[in-house]
N, CA, C and O atoms as a Tinker XYZ file with bonds, in Angstrom:
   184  protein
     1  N     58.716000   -1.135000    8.473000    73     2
     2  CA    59.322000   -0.117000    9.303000    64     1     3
     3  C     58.619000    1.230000    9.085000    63     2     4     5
     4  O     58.368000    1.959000   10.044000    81     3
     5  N     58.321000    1.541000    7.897000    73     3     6
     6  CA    57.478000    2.910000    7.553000    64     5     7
     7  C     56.225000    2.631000    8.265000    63     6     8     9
     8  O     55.863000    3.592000    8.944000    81     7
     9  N     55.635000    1.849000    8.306000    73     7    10
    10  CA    53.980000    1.716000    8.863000    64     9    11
    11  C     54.253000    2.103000   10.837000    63    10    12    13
    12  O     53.485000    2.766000   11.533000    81    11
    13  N     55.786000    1.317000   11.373000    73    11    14
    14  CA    55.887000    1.681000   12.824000    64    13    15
    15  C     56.361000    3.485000   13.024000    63    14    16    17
    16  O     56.015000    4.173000   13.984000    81    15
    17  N     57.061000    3.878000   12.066000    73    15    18
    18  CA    57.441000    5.174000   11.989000    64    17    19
    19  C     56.574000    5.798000   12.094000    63    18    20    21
    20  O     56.559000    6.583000   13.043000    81    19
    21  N     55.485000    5.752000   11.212000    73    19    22
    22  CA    54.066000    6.755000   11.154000    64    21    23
    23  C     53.023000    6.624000   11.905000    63    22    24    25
    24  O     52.254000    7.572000   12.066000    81    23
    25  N     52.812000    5.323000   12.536000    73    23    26
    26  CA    51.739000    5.420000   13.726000    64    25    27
    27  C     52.279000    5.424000   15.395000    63    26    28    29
    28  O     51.488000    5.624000   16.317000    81    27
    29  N     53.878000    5.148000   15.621000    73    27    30
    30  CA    54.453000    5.032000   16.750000    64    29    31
    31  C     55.073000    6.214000   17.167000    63    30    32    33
    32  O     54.685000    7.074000   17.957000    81    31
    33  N     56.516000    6.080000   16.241000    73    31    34
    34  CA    57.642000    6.731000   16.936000    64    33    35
    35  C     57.181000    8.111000   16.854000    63    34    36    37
    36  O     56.768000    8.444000   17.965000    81    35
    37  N     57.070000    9.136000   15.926000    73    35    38
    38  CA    56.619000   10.237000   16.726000    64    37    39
    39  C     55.969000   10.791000   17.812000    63    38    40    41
    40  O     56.064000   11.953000   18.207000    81    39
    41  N     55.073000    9.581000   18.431000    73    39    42
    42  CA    54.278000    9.732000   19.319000    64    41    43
    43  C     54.877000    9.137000   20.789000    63    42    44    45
    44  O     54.113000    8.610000   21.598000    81    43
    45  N     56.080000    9.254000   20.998000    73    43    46
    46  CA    56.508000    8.256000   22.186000    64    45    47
    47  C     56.554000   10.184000   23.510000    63    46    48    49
    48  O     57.288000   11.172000   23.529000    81    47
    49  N     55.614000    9.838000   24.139000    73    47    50
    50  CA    55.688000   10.924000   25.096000    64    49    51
    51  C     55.679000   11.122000   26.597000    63    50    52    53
    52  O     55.283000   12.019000   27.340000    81    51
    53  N     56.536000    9.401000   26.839000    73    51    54
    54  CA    57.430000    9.255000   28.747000    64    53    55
    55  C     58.687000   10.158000   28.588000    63    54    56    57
    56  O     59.471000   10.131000   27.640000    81    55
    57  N     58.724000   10.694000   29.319000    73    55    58
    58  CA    60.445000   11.664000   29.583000    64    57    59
    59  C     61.304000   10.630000   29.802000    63    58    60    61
    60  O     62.295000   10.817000   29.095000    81    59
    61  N     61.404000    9.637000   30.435000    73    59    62
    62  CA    62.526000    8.991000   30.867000    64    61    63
    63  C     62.525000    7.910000   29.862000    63    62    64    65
    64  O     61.564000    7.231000   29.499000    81    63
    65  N     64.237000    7.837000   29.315000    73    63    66
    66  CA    64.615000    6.801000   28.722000    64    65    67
    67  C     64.027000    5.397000   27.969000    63    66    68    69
    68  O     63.660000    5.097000   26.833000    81    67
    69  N     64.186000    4.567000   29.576000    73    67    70
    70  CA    63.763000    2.870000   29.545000    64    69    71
    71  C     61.902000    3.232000   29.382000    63    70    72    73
    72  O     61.134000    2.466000   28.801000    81    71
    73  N     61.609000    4.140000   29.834000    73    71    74
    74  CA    59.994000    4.547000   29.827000    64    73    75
    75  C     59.901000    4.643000   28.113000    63    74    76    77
    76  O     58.797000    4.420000   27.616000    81    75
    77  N     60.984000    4.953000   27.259000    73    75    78
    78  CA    60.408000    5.287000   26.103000    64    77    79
    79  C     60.880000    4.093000   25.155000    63    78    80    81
    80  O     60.582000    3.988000   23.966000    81    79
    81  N     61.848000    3.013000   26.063000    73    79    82
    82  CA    62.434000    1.776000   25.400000    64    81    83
    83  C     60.792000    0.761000   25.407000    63    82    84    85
    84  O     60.366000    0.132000   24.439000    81    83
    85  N     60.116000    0.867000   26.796000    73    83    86
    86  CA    59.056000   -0.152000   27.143000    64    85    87
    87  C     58.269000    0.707000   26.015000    63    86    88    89
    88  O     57.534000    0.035000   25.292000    81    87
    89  N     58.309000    1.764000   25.826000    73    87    90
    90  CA    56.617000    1.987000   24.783000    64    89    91
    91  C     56.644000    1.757000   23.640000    63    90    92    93
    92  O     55.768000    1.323000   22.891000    81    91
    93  N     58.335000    2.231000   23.351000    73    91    94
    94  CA    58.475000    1.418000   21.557000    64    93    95
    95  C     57.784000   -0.068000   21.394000    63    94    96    97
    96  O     56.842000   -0.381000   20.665000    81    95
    97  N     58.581000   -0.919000   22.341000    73    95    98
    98  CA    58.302000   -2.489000   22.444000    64    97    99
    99  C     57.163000   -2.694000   22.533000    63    98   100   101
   100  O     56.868000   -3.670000   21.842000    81    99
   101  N     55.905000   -2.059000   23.297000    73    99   102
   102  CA    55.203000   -2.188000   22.880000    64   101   103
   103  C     54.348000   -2.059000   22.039000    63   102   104   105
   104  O     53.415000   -2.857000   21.947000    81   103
   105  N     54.554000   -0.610000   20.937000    73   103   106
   106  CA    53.857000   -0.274000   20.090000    64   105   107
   107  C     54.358000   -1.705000   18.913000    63   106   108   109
   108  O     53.499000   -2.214000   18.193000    81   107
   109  N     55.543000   -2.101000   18.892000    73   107   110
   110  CA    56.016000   -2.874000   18.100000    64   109   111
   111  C     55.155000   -4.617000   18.424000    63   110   112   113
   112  O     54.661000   -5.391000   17.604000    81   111
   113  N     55.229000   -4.688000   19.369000    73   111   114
   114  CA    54.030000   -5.929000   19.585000    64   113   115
   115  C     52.708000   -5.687000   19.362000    63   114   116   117
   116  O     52.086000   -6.746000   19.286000    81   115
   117  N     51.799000   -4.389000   19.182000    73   115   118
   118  CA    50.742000   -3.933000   18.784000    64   117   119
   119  C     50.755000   -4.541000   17.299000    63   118   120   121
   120  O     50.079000   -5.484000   16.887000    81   119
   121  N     51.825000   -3.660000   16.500000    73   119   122
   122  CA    52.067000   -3.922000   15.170000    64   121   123
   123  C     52.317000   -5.165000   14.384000    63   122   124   125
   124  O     52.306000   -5.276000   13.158000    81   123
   125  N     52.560000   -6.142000   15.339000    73   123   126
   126  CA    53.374000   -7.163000   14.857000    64   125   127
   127  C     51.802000   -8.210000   15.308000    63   126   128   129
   128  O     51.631000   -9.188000   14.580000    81   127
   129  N     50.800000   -7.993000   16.391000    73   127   130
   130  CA    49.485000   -8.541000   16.728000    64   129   131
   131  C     48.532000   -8.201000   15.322000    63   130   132   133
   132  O     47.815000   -9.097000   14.877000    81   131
   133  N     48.576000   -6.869000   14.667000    73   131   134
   134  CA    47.960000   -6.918000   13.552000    64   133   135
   135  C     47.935000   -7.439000   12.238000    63   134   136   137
   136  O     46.963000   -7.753000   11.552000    81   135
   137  N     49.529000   -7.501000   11.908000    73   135   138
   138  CA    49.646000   -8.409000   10.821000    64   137   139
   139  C     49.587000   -9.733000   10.708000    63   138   140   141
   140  O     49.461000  -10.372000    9.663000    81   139
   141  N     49.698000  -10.226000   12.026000    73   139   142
   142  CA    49.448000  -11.496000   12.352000    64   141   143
   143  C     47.775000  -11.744000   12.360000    63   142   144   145
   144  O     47.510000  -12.924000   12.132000    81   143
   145  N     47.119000  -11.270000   12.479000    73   143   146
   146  CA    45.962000  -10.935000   12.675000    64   145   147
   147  C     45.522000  -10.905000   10.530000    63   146   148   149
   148  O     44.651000  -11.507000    9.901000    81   147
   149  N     46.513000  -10.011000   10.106000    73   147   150
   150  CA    46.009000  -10.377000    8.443000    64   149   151
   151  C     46.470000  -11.446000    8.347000    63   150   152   153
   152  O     45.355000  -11.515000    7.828000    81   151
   153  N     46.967000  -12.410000    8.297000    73   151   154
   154  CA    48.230000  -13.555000    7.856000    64   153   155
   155  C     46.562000  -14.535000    7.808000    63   154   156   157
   156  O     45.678000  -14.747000    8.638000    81   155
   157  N     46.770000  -14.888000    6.495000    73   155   158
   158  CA    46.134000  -16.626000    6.535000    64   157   159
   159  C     46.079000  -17.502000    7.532000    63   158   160   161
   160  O     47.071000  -17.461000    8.260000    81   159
   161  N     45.248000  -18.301000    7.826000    73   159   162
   162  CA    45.320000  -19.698000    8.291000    64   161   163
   163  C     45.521000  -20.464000    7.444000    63   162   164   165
   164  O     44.722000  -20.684000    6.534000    81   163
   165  N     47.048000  -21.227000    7.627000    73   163   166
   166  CA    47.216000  -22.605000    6.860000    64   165   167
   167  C     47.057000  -23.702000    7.255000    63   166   168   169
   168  O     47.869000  -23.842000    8.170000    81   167
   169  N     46.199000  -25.071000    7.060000    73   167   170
   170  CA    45.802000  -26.047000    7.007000    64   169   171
   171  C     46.736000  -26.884000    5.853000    63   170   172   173
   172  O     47.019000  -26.428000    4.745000    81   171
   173  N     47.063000  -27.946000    6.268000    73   171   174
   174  CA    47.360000  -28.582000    5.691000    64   173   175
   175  C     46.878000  -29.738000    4.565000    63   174   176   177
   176  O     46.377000  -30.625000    5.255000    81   175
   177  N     46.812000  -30.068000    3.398000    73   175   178
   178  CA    46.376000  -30.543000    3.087000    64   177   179
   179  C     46.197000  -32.251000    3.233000    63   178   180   181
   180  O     47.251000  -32.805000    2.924000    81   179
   181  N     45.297000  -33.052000    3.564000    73   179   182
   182  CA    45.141000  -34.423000    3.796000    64   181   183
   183  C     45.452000  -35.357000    2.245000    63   182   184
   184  O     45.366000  -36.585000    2.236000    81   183
């Protein structure tokens, strides 16, 4: 939550409402594409 605080939410700058609901959501799928992006590939072992 600290890592979306400091690169997102201060920065949300649509005037209208649902305009600032869609940019959270997306900064939050940005965020959530990068750590997924660190995460291992697991293979299973044979």
């Amino acid at each position: 939550m600290y890592r979306y605080k400091q690169l997102i939410s201060p920065k949300l700058s649509l005037p209208d409402y649902n305009a600032q609901v869609g940019e959270a959501l997306a900064g939050v799928k940005a965020i959530n594409k990068v750590i997924e992006l660190g995460m291992p590939i697991r293979k299973q072992a044979a």
